[in-house]
PyMOL CGO cylinders between C-alpha atoms (Angstrom):
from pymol import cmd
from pymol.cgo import CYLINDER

trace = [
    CYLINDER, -1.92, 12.91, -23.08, -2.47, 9.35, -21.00, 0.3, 1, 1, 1, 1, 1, 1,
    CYLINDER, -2.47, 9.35, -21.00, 0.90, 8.05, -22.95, 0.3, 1, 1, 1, 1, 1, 1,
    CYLINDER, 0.90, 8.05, -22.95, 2.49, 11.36, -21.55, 0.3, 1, 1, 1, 1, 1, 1,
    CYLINDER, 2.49, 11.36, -21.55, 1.10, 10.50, -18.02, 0.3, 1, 1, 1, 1, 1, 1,
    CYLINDER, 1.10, 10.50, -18.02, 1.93, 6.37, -18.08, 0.3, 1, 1, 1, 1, 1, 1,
    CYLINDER, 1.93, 6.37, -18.08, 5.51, 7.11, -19.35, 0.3, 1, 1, 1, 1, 1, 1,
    CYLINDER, 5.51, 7.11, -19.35, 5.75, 9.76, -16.59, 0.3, 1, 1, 1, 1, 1, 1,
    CYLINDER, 5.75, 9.76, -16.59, 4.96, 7.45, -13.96, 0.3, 1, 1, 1, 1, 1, 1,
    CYLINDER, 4.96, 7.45, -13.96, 7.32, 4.71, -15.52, 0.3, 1, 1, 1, 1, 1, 1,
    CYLINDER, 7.32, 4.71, -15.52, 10.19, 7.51, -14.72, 0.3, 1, 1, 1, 1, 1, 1,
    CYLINDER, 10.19, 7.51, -14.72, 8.82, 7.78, -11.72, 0.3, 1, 1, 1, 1, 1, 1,
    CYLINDER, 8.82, 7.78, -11.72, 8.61, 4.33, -10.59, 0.3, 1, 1, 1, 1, 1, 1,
    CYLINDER, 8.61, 4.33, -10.59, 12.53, 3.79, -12.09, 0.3, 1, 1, 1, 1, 1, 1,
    CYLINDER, 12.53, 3.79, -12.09, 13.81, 7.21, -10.56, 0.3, 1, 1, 1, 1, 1, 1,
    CYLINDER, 13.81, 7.21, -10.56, 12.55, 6.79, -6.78, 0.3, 1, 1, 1, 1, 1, 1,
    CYLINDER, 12.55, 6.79, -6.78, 14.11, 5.88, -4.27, 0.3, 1, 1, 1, 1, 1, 1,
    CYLINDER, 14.11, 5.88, -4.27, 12.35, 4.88, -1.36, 0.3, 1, 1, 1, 1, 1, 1,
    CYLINDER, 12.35, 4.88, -1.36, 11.93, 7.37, 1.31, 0.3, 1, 1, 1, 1, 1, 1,
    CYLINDER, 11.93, 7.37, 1.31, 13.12, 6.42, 5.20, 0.3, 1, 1, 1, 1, 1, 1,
    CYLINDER, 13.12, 6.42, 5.20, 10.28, 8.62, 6.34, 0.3, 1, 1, 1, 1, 1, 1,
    CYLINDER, 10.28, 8.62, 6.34, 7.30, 6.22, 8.02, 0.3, 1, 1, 1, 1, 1, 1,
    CYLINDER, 7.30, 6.22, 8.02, 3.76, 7.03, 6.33, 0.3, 1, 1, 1, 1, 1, 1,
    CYLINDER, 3.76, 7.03, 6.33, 1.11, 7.39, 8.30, 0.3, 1, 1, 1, 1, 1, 1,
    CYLINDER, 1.11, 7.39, 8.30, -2.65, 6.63, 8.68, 0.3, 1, 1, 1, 1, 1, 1,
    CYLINDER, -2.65, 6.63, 8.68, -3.26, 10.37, 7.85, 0.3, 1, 1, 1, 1, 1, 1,
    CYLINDER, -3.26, 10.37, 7.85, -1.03, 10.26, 4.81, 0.3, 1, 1, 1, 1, 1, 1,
    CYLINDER, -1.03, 10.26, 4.81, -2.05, 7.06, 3.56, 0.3, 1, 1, 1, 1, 1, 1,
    CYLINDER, -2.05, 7.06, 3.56, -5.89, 8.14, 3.77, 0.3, 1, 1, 1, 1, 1, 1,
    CYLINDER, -5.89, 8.14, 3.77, -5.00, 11.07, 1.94, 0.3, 1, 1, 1, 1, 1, 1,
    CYLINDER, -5.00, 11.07, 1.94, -2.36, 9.79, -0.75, 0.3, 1, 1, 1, 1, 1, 1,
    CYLINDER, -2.36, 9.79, -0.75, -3.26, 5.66, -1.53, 0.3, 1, 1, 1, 1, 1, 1,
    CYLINDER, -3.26, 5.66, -1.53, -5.71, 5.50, -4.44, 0.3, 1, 1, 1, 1, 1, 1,
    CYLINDER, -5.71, 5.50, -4.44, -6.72, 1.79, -4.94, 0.3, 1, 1, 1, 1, 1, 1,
    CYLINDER, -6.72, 1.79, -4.94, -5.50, 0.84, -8.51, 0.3, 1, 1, 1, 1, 1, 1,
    CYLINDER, -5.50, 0.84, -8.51, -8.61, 0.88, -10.02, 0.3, 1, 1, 1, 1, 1, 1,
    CYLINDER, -8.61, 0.88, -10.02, -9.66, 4.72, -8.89, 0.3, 1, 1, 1, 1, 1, 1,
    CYLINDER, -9.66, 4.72, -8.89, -5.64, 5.62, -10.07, 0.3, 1, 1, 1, 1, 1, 1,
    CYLINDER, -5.64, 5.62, -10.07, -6.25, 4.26, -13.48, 0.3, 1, 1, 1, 1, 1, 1,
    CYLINDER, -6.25, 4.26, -13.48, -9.85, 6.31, -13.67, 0.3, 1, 1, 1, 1, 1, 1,
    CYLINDER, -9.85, 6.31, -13.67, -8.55, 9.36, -12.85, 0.3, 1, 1, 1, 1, 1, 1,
    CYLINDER, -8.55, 9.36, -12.85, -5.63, 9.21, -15.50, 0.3, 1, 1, 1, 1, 1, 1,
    CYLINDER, -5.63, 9.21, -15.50, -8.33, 8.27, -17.77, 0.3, 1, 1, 1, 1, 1, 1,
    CYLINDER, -8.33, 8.27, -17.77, -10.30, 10.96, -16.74, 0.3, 1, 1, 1, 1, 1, 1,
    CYLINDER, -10.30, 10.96, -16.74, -7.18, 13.41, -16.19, 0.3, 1, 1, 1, 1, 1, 1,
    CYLINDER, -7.18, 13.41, -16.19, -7.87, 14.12, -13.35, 0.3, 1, 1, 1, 1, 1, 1,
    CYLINDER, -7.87, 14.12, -13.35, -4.93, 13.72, -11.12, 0.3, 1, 1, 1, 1, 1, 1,
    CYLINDER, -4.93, 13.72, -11.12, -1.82, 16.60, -10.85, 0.3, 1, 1, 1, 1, 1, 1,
    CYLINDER, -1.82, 16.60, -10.85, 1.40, 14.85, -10.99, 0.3, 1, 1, 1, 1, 1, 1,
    CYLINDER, 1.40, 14.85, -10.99, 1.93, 15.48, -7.41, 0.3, 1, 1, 1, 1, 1, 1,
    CYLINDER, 1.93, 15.48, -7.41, -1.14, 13.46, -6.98, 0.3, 1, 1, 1, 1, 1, 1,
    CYLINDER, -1.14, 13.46, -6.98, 0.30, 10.18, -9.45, 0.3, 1, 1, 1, 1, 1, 1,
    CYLINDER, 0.30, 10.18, -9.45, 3.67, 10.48, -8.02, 0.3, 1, 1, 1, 1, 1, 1,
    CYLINDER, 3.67, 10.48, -8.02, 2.22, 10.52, -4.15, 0.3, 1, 1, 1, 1, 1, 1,
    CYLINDER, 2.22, 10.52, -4.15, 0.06, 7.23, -5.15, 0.3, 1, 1, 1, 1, 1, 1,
    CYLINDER, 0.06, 7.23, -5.15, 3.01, 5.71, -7.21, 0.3, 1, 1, 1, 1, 1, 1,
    CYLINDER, 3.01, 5.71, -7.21, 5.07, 5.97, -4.07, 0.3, 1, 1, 1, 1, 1, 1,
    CYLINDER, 5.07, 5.97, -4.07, 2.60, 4.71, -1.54, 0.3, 1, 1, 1, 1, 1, 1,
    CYLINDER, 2.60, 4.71, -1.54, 1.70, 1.77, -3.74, 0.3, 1, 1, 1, 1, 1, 1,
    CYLINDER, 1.70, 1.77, -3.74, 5.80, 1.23, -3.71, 0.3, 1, 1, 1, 1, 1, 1,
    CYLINDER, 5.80, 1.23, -3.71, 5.56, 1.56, 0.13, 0.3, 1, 1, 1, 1, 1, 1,
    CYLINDER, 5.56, 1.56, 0.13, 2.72, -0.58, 0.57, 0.3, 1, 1, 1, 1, 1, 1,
    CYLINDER, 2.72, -0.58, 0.57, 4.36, -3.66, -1.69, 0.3, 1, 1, 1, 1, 1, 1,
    CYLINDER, 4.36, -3.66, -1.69, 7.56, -2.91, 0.24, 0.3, 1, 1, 1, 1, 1, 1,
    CYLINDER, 7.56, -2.91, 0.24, 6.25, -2.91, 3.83, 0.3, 1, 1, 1, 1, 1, 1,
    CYLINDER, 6.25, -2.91, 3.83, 4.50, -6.41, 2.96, 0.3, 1, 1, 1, 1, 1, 1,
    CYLINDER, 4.50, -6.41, 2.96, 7.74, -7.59, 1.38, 0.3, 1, 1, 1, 1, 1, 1,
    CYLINDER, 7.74, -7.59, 1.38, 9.50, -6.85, 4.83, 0.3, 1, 1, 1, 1, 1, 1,
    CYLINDER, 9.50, -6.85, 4.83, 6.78, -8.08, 6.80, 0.3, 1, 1, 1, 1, 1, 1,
    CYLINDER, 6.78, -8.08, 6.80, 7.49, -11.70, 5.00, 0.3, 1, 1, 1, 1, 1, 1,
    CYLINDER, 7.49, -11.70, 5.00, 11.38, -11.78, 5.40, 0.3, 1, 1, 1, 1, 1, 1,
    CYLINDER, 11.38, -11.78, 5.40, 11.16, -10.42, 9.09, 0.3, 1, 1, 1, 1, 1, 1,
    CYLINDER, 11.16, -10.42, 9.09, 8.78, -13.32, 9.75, 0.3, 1, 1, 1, 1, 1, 1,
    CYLINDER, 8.78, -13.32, 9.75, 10.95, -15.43, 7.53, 0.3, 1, 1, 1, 1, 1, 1,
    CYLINDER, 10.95, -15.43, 7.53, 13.81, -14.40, 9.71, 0.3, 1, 1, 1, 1, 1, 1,
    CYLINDER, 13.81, -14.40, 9.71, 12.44, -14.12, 13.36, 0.3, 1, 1, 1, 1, 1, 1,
    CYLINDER, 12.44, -14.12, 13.36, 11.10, -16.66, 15.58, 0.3, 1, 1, 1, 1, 1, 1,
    CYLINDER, 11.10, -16.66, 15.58, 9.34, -18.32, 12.85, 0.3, 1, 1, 1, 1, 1, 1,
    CYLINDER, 9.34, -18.32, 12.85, 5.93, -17.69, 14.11, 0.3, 1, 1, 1, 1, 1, 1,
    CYLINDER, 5.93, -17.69, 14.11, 4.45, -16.72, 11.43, 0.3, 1, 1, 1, 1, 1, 1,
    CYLINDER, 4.45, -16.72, 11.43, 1.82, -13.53, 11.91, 0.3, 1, 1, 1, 1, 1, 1,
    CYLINDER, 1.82, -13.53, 11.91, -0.55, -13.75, 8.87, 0.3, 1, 1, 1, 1, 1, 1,
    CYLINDER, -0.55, -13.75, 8.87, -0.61, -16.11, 6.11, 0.3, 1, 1, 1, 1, 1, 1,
    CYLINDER, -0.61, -16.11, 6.11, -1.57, -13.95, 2.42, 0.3, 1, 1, 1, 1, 1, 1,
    CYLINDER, -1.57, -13.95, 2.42, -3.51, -16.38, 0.06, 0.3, 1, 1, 1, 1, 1, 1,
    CYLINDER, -3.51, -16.38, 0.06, -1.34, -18.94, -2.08, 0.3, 1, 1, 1, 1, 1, 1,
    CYLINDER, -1.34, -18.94, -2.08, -2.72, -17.26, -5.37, 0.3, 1, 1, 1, 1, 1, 1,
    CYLINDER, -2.72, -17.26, -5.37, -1.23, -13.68, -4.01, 0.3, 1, 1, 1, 1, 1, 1,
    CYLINDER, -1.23, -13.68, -4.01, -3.78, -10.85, -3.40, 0.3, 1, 1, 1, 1, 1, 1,
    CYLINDER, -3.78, -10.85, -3.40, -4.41, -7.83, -5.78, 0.3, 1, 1, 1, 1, 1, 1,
    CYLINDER, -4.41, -7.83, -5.78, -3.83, -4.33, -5.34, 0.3, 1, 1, 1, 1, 1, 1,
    CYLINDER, -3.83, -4.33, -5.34, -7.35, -2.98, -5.38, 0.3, 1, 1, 1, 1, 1, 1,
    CYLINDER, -7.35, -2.98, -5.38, -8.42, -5.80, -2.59, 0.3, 1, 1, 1, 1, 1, 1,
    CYLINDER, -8.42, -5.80, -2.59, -5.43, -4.85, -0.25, 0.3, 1, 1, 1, 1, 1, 1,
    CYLINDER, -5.43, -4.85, -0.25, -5.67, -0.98, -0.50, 0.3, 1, 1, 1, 1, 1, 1,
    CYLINDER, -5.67, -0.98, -0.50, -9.95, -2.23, 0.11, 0.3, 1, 1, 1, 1, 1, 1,
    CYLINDER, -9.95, -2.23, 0.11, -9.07, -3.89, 3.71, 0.3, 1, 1, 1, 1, 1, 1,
    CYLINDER, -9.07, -3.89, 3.71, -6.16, -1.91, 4.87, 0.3, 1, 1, 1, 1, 1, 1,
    CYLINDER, -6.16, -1.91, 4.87, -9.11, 1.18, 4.72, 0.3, 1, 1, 1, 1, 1, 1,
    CYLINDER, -9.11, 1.18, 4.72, -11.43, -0.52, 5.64, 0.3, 1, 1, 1, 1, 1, 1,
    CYLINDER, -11.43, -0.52, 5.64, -9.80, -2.05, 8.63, 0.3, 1, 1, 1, 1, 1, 1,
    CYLINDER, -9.80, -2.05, 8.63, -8.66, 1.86, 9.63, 0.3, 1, 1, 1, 1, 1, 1,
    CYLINDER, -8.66, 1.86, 9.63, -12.31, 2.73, 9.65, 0.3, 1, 1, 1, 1, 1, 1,
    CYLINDER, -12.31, 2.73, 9.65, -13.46, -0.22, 11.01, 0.3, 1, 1, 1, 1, 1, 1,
    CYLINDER, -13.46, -0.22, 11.01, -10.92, -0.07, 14.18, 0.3, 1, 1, 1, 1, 1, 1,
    CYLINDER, -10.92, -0.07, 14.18, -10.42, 4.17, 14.34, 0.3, 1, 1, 1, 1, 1, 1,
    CYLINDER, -10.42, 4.17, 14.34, -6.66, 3.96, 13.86, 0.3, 1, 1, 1, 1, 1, 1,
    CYLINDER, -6.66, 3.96, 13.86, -5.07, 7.15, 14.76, 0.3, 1, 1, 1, 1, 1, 1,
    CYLINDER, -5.07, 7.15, 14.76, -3.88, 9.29, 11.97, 0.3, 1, 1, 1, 1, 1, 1,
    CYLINDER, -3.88, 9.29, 11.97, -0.77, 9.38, 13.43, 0.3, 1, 1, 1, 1, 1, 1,
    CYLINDER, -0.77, 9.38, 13.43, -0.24, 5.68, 13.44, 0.3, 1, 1, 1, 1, 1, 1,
    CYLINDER, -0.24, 5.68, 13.44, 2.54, 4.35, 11.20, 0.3, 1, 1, 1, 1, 1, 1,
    CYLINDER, 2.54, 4.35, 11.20, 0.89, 2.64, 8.27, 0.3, 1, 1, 1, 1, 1, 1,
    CYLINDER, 0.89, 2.64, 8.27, 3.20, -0.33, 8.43, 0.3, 1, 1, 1, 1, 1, 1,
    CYLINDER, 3.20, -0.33, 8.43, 1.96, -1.27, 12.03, 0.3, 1, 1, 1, 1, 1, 1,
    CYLINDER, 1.96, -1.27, 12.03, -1.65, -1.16, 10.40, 0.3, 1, 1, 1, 1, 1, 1,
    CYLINDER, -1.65, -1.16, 10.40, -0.98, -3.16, 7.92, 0.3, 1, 1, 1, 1, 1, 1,
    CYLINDER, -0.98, -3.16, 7.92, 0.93, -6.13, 10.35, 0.3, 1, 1, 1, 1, 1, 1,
    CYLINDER, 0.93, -6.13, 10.35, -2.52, -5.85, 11.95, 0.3, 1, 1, 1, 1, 1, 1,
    CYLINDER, -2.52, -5.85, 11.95, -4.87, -5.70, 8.76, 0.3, 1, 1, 1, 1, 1, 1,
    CYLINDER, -4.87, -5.70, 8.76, -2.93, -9.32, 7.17, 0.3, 1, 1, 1, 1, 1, 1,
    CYLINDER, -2.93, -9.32, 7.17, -3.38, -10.64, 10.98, 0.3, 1, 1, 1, 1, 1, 1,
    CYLINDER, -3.38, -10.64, 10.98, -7.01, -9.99, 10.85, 0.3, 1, 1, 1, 1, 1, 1,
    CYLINDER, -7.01, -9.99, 10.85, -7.91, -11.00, 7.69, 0.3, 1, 1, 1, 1, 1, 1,
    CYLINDER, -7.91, -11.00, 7.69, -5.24, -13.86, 7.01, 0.3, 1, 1, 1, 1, 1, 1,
    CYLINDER, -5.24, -13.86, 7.01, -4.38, -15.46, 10.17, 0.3, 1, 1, 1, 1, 1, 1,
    CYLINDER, -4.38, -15.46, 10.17, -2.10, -18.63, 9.72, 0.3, 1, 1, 1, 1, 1, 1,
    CYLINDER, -2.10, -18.63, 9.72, -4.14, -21.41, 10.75, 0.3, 1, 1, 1, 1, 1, 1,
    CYLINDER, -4.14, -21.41, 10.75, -2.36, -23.35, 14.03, 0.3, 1, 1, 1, 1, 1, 1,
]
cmd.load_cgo(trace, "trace")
């Protein structure tokens, strides 16, 4: 049944596209499992499809926002808003301190995500001047 589930999601992953709706602090909350908590719950079979495919696509928004973050910064001014560590930063740590940092500073839930995020890397990885 987990094969079932893993090649779902693989269909997933290759068959969506990438929605021009903005998520929001309410949806994120709701939808972004950290990695590790995604994989228990297949394990576990726990999780409707509804439930993978929601995750699968905020984990794709969440990779995607970041990558745009970088080229826009790239791009801009060249002030540079938050430096990530050289050696990259894992999934379960960034889902970790983009919550935590919503608890931490009571972001609205209607706040788009990608405006929390710009301000989650800025806190925790400002580029040293």
């Amino acid at each position: 049944m987990i094969k079932h589930k893993i090649v779902f999601l693989i269909i997933v992953l290759i068959t969506t596209t990438a929605s021009a709706e903005l998520l929001t602090v309410s949806q994120f909350k709701k939808s972004c499992l950290p990695t590790e908590m995604l994989n228990e719950n297949l394990k576990m079979q726990k999780m409707t499809n509804e439930e993978m495919i929601n995750s699968v696509n905020c984990y794709g928004y969440v990779k995607g926002v970041t990558d745009g973050l970088y080229v826009g910064m790239e791009t801009a001014n060249g002030v540079k808003k938050f430096c990530l560590p050289e050696n990259g930063l894992n999934d379960n740590a960034m889902y970790k301190m983009i919550r935590d940092f919503i608890t931490s500073k009571n972001m609205p839930d209607d706040m788009p995500i990608r405006s929390v995020i710009l301000a989650t890397y800025a806190n925790y990885f400002p580029c040293e001047r």
